[in-house]
C-alpha positions as CSV (number, residue, x, y, z in Angstrom):
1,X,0.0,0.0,0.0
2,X,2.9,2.3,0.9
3,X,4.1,1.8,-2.8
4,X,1.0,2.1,-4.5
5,X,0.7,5.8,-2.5
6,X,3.9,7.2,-3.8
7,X,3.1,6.3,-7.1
8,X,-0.4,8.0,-7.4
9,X,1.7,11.4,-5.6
10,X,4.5,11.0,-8.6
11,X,1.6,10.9,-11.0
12,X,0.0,13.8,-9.5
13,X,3.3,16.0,-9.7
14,X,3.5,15.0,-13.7
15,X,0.2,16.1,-14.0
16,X,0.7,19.1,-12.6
17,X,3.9,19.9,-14.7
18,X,2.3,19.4,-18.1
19,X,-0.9,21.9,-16.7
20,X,2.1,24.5,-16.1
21,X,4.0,23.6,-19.1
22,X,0.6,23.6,-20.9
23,X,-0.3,27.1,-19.8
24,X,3.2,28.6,-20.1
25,X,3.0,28.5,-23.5
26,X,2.0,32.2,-23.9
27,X,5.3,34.2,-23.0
28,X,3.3,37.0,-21.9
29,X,2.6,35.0,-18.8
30,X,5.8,33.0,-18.4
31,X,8.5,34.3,-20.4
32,X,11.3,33.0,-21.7
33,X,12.7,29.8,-19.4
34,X,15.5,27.5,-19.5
35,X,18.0,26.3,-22.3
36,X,17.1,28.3,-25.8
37,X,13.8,29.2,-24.0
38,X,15.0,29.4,-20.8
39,X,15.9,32.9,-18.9
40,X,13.5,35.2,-17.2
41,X,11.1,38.1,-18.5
42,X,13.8,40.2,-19.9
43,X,11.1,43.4,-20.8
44,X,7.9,43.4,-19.0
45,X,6.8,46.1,-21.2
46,X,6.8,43.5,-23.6
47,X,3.8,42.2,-22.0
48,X,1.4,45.0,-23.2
49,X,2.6,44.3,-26.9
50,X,0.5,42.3,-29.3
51,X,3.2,40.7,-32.2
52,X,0.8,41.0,-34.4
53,X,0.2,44.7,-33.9
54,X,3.8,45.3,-34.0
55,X,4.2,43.3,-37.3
56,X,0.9,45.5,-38.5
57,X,2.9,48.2,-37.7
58,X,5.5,47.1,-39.6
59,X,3.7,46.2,-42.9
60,X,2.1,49.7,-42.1
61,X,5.3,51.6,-42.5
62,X,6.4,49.4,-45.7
63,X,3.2,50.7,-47.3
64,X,4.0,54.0,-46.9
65,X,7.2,54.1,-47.9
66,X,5.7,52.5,-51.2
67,X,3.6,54.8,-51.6
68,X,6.1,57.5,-51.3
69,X,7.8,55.7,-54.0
70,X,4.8,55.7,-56.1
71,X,4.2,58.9,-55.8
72,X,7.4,60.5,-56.1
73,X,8.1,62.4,-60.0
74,X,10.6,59.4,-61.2
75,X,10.8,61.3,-64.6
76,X,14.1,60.9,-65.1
77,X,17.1,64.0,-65.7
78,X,17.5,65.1,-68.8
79,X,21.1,64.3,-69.8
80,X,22.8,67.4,-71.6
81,X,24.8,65.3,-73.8
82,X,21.7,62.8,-74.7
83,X,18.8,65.8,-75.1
84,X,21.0,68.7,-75.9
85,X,20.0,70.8,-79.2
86,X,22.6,69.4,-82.1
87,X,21.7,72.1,-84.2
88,X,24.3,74.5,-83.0
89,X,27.1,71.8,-83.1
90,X,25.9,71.2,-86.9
91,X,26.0,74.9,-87.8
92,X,29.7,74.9,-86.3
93,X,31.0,72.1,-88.6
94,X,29.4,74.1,-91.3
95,X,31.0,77.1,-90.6
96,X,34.3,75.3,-89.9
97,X,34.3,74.0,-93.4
98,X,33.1,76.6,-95.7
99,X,35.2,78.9,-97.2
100,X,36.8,81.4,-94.9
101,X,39.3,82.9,-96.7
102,X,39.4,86.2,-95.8
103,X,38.2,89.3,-98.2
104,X,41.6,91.2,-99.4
105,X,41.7,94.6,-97.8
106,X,44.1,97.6,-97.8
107,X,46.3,98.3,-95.1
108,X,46.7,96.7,-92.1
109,X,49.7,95.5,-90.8
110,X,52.2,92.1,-90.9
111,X,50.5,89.0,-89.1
112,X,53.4,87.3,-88.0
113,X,51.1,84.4,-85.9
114,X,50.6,83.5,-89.3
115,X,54.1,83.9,-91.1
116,X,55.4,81.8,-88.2
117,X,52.7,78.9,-88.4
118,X,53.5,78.7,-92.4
119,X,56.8,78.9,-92.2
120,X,56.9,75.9,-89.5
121,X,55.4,73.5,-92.2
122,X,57.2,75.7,-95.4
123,X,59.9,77.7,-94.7
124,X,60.7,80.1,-97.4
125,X,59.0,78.0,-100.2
126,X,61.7,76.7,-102.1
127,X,60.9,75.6,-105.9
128,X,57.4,77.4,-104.7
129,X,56.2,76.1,-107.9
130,X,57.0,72.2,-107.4
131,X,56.0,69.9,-104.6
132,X,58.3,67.4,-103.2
133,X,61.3,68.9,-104.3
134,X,64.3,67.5,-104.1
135,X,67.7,68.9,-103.7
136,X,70.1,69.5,-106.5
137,X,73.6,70.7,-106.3
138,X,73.9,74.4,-108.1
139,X,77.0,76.4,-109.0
140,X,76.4,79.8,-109.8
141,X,78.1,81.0,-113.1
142,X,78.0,84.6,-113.6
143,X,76.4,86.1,-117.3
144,X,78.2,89.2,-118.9
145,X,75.8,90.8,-121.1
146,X,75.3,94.2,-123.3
147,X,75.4,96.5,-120.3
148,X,74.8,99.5,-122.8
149,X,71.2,98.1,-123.5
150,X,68.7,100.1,-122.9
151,X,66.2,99.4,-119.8
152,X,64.1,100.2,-117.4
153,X,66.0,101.8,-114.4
154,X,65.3,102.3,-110.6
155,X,67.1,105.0,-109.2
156,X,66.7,103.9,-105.4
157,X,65.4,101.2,-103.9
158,X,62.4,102.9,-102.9
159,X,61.4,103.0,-106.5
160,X,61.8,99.6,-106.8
161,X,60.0,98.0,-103.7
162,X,57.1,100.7,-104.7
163,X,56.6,98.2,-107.8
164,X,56.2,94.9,-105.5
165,X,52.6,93.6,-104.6
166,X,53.1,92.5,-100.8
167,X,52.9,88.8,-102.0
168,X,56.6,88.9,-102.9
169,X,57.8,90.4,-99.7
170,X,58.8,87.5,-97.4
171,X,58.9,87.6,-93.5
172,X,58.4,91.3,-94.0
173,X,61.8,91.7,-94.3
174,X,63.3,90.3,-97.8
175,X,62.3,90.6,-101.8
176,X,61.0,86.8,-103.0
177,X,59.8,87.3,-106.2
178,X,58.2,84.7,-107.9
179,X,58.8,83.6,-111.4
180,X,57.9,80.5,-113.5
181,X,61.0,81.2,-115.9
182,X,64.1,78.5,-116.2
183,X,67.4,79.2,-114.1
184,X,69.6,81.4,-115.5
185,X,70.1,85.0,-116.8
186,X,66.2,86.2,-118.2
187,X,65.1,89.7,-119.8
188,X,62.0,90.1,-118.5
189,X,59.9,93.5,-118.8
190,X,62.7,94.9,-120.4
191,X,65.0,94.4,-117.3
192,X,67.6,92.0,-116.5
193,X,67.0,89.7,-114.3
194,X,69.1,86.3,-112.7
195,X,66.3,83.1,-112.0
196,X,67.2,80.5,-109.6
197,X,64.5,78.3,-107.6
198,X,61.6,79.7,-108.7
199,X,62.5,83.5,-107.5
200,X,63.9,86.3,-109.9
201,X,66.4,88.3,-108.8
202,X,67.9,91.8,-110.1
203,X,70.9,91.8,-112.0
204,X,71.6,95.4,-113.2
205,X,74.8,96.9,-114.2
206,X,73.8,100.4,-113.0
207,X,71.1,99.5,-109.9
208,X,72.3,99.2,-106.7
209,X,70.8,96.1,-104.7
210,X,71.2,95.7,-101.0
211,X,71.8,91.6,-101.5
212,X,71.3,89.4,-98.2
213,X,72.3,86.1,-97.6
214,X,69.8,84.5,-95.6
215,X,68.9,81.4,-93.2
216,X,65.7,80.6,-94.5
217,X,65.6,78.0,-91.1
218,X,65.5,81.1,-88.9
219,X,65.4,84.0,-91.0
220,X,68.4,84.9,-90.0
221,X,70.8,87.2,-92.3
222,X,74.1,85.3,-92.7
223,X,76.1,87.9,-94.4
224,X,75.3,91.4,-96.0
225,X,76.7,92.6,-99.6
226,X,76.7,96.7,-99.1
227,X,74.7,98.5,-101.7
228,X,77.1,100.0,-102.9
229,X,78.0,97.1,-105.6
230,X,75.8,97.3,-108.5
231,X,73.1,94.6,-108.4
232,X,74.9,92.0,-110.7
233,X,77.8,92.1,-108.8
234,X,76.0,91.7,-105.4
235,X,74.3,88.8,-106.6
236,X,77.2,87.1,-108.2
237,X,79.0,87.0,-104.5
238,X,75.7,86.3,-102.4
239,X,75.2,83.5,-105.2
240,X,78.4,81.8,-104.7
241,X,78.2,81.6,-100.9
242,X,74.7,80.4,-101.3
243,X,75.8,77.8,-103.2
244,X,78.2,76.6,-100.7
245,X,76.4,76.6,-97.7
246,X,73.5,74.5,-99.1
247,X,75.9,72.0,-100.4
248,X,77.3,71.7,-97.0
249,X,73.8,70.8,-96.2
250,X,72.6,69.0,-98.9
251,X,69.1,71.4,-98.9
252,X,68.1,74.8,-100.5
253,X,68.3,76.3,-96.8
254,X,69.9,79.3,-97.4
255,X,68.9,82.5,-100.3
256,X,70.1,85.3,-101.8
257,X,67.2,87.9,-101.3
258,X,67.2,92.2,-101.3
259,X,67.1,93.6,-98.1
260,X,63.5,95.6,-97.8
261,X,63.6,99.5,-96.1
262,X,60.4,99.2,-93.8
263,X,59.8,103.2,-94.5
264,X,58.9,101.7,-98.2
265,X,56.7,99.4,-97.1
266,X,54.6,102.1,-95.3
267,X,54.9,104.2,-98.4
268,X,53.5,101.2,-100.6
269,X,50.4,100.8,-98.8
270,X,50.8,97.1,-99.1
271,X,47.8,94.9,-99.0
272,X,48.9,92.8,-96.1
273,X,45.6,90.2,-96.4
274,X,47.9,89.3,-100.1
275,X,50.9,87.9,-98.0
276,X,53.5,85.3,-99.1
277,X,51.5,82.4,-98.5
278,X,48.0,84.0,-99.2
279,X,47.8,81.1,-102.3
280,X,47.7,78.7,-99.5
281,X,44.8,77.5,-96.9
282,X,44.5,75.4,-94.4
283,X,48.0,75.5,-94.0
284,X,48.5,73.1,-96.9
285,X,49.6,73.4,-100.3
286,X,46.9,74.1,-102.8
287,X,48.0,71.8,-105.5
Protein backbone atom coordinates (compact mmCIF):
# COMPACT_ATOMS: atom_id res chain seq x y z
CA UNK A 1 0.00 0.00 0.00
CA UNK A 2 2.95 2.31 0.90
CA UNK A 3 4.12 1.83 -2.79
CA UNK A 4 0.97 2.08 -4.49
CA UNK A 5 0.71 5.75 -2.52
CA UNK A 6 3.93 7.16 -3.81
CA UNK A 7 3.07 6.30 -7.14
CA UNK A 8 -0.45 7.96 -7.36
CA UNK A 9 1.65 11.43 -5.61
CA UNK A 10 4.52 11.01 -8.65
CA UNK A 11 1.64 10.87 -10.97
CA UNK A 12 0.03 13.80 -9.46
CA UNK A 13 3.29 16.00 -9.71
CA UNK A 14 3.48 15.00 -13.69
CA UNK A 15 0.16 16.13 -14.01
CA UNK A 16 0.65 19.15 -12.63
CA UNK A 17 3.93 19.90 -14.65
CA UNK A 18 2.25 19.35 -18.07
CA UNK A 19 -0.90 21.93 -16.69
CA UNK A 20 2.09 24.47 -16.13
CA UNK A 21 3.95 23.58 -19.11
CA UNK A 22 0.59 23.61 -20.93
CA UNK A 23 -0.30 27.06 -19.81
CA UNK A 24 3.23 28.63 -20.07
CA UNK A 25 3.03 28.51 -23.51
CA UNK A 26 2.01 32.21 -23.88
CA UNK A 27 5.31 34.24 -23.04
CA UNK A 28 3.33 36.95 -21.94
CA UNK A 29 2.57 35.02 -18.78
CA UNK A 30 5.85 32.95 -18.37
CA UNK A 31 8.46 34.29 -20.36
CA UNK A 32 11.31 33.00 -21.71
CA UNK A 33 12.70 29.81 -19.42
CA UNK A 34 15.51 27.49 -19.50
CA UNK A 35 18.02 26.32 -22.29
CA UNK A 36 17.08 28.30 -25.80
CA UNK A 37 13.84 29.21 -24.04
CA UNK A 38 15.02 29.36 -20.84
CA UNK A 39 15.91 32.86 -18.86
CA UNK A 40 13.46 35.18 -17.25
CA UNK A 41 11.13 38.09 -18.49
CA UNK A 42 13.81 40.19 -19.93
CA UNK A 43 11.11 43.39 -20.85
CA UNK A 44 7.91 43.41 -19.05
CA UNK A 45 6.79 46.08 -21.16
CA UNK A 46 6.84 43.49 -23.57
CA UNK A 47 3.81 42.19 -21.99
CA UNK A 48 1.40 44.97 -23.16
CA UNK A 49 2.57 44.30 -26.92
CA UNK A 50 0.55 42.32 -29.26
CA UNK A 51 3.24 40.66 -32.16
CA UNK A 52 0.81 40.95 -34.38
CA UNK A 53 0.24 44.69 -33.93
CA UNK A 54 3.80 45.28 -34.05
CA UNK A 55 4.17 43.34 -37.26
CA UNK A 56 0.89 45.49 -38.54
CA UNK A 57 2.88 48.17 -37.68
CA UNK A 58 5.54 47.11 -39.62
CA UNK A 59 3.75 46.24 -42.89
CA UNK A 60 2.11 49.73 -42.15
CA UNK A 61 5.35 51.60 -42.53
CA UNK A 62 6.36 49.41 -45.70
CA UNK A 63 3.22 50.75 -47.25
CA UNK A 64 4.00 53.97 -46.94
CA UNK A 65 7.18 54.13 -47.86
CA UNK A 66 5.75 52.54 -51.19
CA UNK A 67 3.60 54.76 -51.55
CA UNK A 68 6.05 57.54 -51.26
CA UNK A 69 7.83 55.75 -54.03
CA UNK A 70 4.75 55.66 -56.09
CA UNK A 71 4.15 58.89 -55.82
CA UNK A 72 7.37 60.46 -56.07
CA UNK A 73 8.09 62.37 -60.03
CA UNK A 74 10.63 59.44 -61.18
CA UNK A 75 10.76 61.29 -64.60
CA UNK A 76 14.14 60.94 -65.13
CA UNK A 77 17.09 63.95 -65.66
CA UNK A 78 17.51 65.15 -68.79
CA UNK A 79 21.07 64.29 -69.77
CA UNK A 80 22.82 67.39 -71.60
CA UNK A 81 24.79 65.32 -73.81
CA UNK A 82 21.69 62.84 -74.70
CA UNK A 83 18.83 65.82 -75.11
CA UNK A 84 20.99 68.70 -75.88
CA UNK A 85 20.03 70.77 -79.22
CA UNK A 86 22.59 69.36 -82.15
CA UNK A 87 21.72 72.14 -84.17
CA UNK A 88 24.30 74.50 -82.97
CA UNK A 89 27.10 71.77 -83.07
CA UNK A 90 25.94 71.21 -86.87
CA UNK A 91 25.98 74.86 -87.80
CA UNK A 92 29.74 74.94 -86.26
CA UNK A 93 31.01 72.08 -88.56
CA UNK A 94 29.36 74.09 -91.30
CA UNK A 95 31.04 77.10 -90.62
CA UNK A 96 34.31 75.27 -89.88
CA UNK A 97 34.25 73.98 -93.44
CA UNK A 98 33.13 76.57 -95.72
CA UNK A 99 35.17 78.88 -97.21
CA UNK A 100 36.78 81.38 -94.88
CA UNK A 101 39.31 82.92 -96.68
CA UNK A 102 39.44 86.21 -95.79
CA UNK A 103 38.24 89.32 -98.18
CA UNK A 104 41.56 91.18 -99.40
CA UNK A 105 41.70 94.65 -97.85
CA UNK A 106 44.14 97.62 -97.80
CA UNK A 107 46.30 98.28 -95.09
CA UNK A 108 46.66 96.72 -92.11
CA UNK A 109 49.72 95.49 -90.77
CA UNK A 110 52.20 92.14 -90.87
CA UNK A 111 50.48 89.04 -89.09
CA UNK A 112 53.42 87.34 -87.99
CA UNK A 113 51.08 84.43 -85.89
CA UNK A 114 50.64 83.52 -89.34
CA UNK A 115 54.11 83.87 -91.11
CA UNK A 116 55.38 81.78 -88.23
CA UNK A 117 52.65 78.91 -88.42
CA UNK A 118 53.52 78.69 -92.41
CA UNK A 119 56.80 78.88 -92.22
CA UNK A 120 56.86 75.89 -89.47
CA UNK A 121 55.43 73.46 -92.20
CA UNK A 122 57.23 75.66 -95.45
CA UNK A 123 59.93 77.66 -94.72
CA UNK A 124 60.73 80.06 -97.38
CA UNK A 125 59.03 78.01 -100.23
CA UNK A 126 61.72 76.73 -102.06
CA UNK A 127 60.86 75.62 -105.88
CA UNK A 128 57.39 77.42 -104.70
CA UNK A 129 56.16 76.07 -107.92
CA UNK A 130 57.04 72.23 -107.41
CA UNK A 131 55.99 69.94 -104.59
CA UNK A 132 58.29 67.41 -103.23
CA UNK A 133 61.30 68.86 -104.34
CA UNK A 134 64.30 67.53 -104.11
CA UNK A 135 67.69 68.90 -103.66
CA UNK A 136 70.13 69.49 -106.51
CA UNK A 137 73.57 70.67 -106.28
CA UNK A 138 73.90 74.42 -108.08
CA UNK A 139 77.05 76.42 -109.04
CA UNK A 140 76.37 79.78 -109.81
CA UNK A 141 78.07 80.99 -113.13
CA UNK A 142 77.95 84.56 -113.56
CA UNK A 143 76.43 86.06 -117.31
CA UNK A 144 78.20 89.20 -118.91
CA UNK A 145 75.78 90.79 -121.15
CA UNK A 146 75.31 94.22 -123.32
CA UNK A 147 75.41 96.50 -120.28
CA UNK A 148 74.81 99.47 -122.83
CA UNK A 149 71.23 98.14 -123.48
CA UNK A 150 68.69 100.07 -122.92
CA UNK A 151 66.15 99.39 -119.79
CA UNK A 152 64.11 100.22 -117.43
CA UNK A 153 65.97 101.82 -114.40
CA UNK A 154 65.34 102.32 -110.64
CA UNK A 155 67.11 104.96 -109.20
CA UNK A 156 66.67 103.90 -105.43
CA UNK A 157 65.45 101.24 -103.90
CA UNK A 158 62.36 102.88 -102.86
CA UNK A 159 61.43 103.02 -106.52
CA UNK A 160 61.78 99.62 -106.83
CA UNK A 161 60.00 98.04 -103.70
CA UNK A 162 57.06 100.70 -104.75
CA UNK A 163 56.64 98.19 -107.81
CA UNK A 164 56.18 94.94 -105.53
CA UNK A 165 52.55 93.58 -104.58
CA UNK A 166 53.11 92.53 -100.77
CA UNK A 167 52.92 88.79 -101.95
CA UNK A 168 56.57 88.88 -102.94
CA UNK A 169 57.75 90.43 -99.71
CA UNK A 170 58.82 87.47 -97.38
CA UNK A 171 58.86 87.63 -93.52
CA UNK A 172 58.42 91.32 -94.00
CA UNK A 173 61.82 91.73 -94.34
CA UNK A 174 63.29 90.29 -97.81
CA UNK A 175 62.29 90.63 -101.82
CA UNK A 176 61.05 86.82 -102.99
CA UNK A 177 59.84 87.28 -106.25
CA UNK A 178 58.15 84.65 -107.89
CA UNK A 179 58.83 83.55 -111.40
CA UNK A 180 57.95 80.50 -113.48
CA UNK A 181 61.01 81.20 -115.92
CA UNK A 182 64.08 78.55 -116.17
CA UNK A 183 67.36 79.22 -114.05
CA UNK A 184 69.64 81.41 -115.52
CA UNK A 185 70.10 85.02 -116.81
CA UNK A 186 66.22 86.20 -118.19
CA UNK A 187 65.13 89.72 -119.80
CA UNK A 188 62.03 90.12 -118.49
CA UNK A 189 59.92 93.45 -118.80
CA UNK A 190 62.70 94.94 -120.44
CA UNK A 191 64.97 94.44 -117.31
CA UNK A 192 67.61 91.98 -116.47
CA UNK A 193 67.01 89.70 -114.34
CA UNK A 194 69.06 86.35 -112.70
CA UNK A 195 66.32 83.12 -111.97
CA UNK A 196 67.23 80.46 -109.60
CA UNK A 197 64.52 78.30 -107.56
CA UNK A 198 61.61 79.72 -108.72
CA UNK A 199 62.54 83.50 -107.45
CA UNK A 200 63.87 86.30 -109.89
CA UNK A 201 66.41 88.25 -108.82
CA UNK A 202 67.87 91.77 -110.14
CA UNK A 203 70.90 91.84 -111.96
CA UNK A 204 71.62 95.40 -113.17
CA UNK A 205 74.83 96.91 -114.22
CA UNK A 206 73.78 100.38 -112.99
CA UNK A 207 71.05 99.54 -109.94
CA UNK A 208 72.32 99.18 -106.73
CA UNK A 209 70.76 96.15 -104.68
CA UNK A 210 71.17 95.65 -101.02
CA UNK A 211 71.80 91.59 -101.50
CA UNK A 212 71.30 89.45 -98.16
CA UNK A 213 72.26 86.12 -97.61
CA UNK A 214 69.84 84.53 -95.58
CA UNK A 215 68.89 81.44 -93.22
CA UNK A 216 65.71 80.61 -94.48
CA UNK A 217 65.62 77.98 -91.12
CA UNK A 218 65.50 81.10 -88.93
CA UNK A 219 65.43 84.00 -91.02
CA UNK A 220 68.37 84.94 -89.97
CA UNK A 221 70.76 87.18 -92.31
CA UNK A 222 74.07 85.29 -92.69
CA UNK A 223 76.14 87.92 -94.36
CA UNK A 224 75.35 91.44 -95.98
CA UNK A 225 76.75 92.64 -99.59
CA UNK A 226 76.72 96.73 -99.13
CA UNK A 227 74.74 98.53 -101.71
CA UNK A 228 77.14 100.03 -102.92
CA UNK A 229 77.97 97.13 -105.59
CA UNK A 230 75.79 97.26 -108.48
CA UNK A 231 73.06 94.63 -108.39
CA UNK A 232 74.88 92.03 -110.72
CA UNK A 233 77.80 92.09 -108.82
CA UNK A 234 76.01 91.69 -105.37
CA UNK A 235 74.27 88.81 -106.62
CA UNK A 236 77.16 87.09 -108.22
CA UNK A 237 78.97 87.01 -104.50
CA UNK A 238 75.74 86.25 -102.43
CA UNK A 239 75.15 83.55 -105.15
CA UNK A 240 78.36 81.78 -104.75
CA UNK A 241 78.22 81.57 -100.90
CA UNK A 242 74.66 80.45 -101.27
CA UNK A 243 75.83 77.75 -103.22
CA UNK A 244 78.18 76.61 -100.72
CA UNK A 245 76.35 76.55 -97.70
CA UNK A 246 73.50 74.54 -99.10
CA UNK A 247 75.90 72.02 -100.41
CA UNK A 248 77.33 71.74 -97.02
CA UNK A 249 73.77 70.83 -96.18
CA UNK A 250 72.55 69.04 -98.95
CA UNK A 251 69.12 71.44 -98.91
CA UNK A 252 68.08 74.80 -100.54
CA UNK A 253 68.26 76.25 -96.78
CA UNK A 254 69.91 79.32 -97.42
CA UNK A 255 68.87 82.50 -100.27
CA UNK A 256 70.05 85.30 -101.84
CA UNK A 257 67.16 87.91 -101.28
CA UNK A 258 67.18 92.16 -101.30
CA UNK A 259 67.06 93.64 -98.12
CA UNK A 260 63.53 95.59 -97.84
CA UNK A 261 63.64 99.55 -96.10
CA UNK A 262 60.42 99.25 -93.78
CA UNK A 263 59.84 103.18 -94.46
CA UNK A 264 58.89 101.68 -98.22
CA UNK A 265 56.73 99.40 -97.07
CA UNK A 266 54.60 102.07 -95.31
CA UNK A 267 54.90 104.23 -98.38
CA UNK A 268 53.46 101.17 -100.59
CA UNK A 269 50.37 100.82 -98.78
CA UNK A 270 50.84 97.06 -99.11
CA UNK A 271 47.78 94.88 -98.99
CA UNK A 272 48.86 92.76 -96.13
CA UNK A 273 45.63 90.23 -96.35
CA UNK A 274 47.88 89.33 -100.13
CA UNK A 275 50.92 87.89 -97.97
CA UNK A 276 53.47 85.30 -99.13
CA UNK A 277 51.47 82.38 -98.49
CA UNK A 278 48.02 84.04 -99.22
CA UNK A 279 47.83 81.08 -102.32
CA UNK A 280 47.73 78.73 -99.50
CA UNK A 281 44.76 77.52 -96.94
CA UNK A 282 44.50 75.35 -94.42
CA UNK A 283 47.99 75.51 -94.04
CA UNK A 284 48.45 73.05 -96.89
CA UNK A 285 49.56 73.44 -100.25
CA UNK A 286 46.90 74.13 -102.81
CA UNK A 287 47.98 71.79 -105.46
Amino acid sequence: MRILAIMLVMLSFTYVEKAEAQRCKDPRVCGNRGGSNGGVIRDRRDLGNNRHDRDRNRDRRYDRDRRNDRDRDVRPVPRRDRDRDVRHDRDRRYDRDRDVRPIPRRGGSWDRDRSSRMHRRLRHRPRWNTPNYVYRRYTHSPYRYDSYRSYTRYYTLGDYFRTLPYRYIYWNHWVRYRSTMNDGFQWHNGYPYYVYNGYQHRYSDNDRCNYELVDGYNNTTVRSYASSYSCKSSYDRCANDRDSYNFSTHDYRYFCSERLDRDYGHDSNYNYDDDFYSDIYDDTYYY
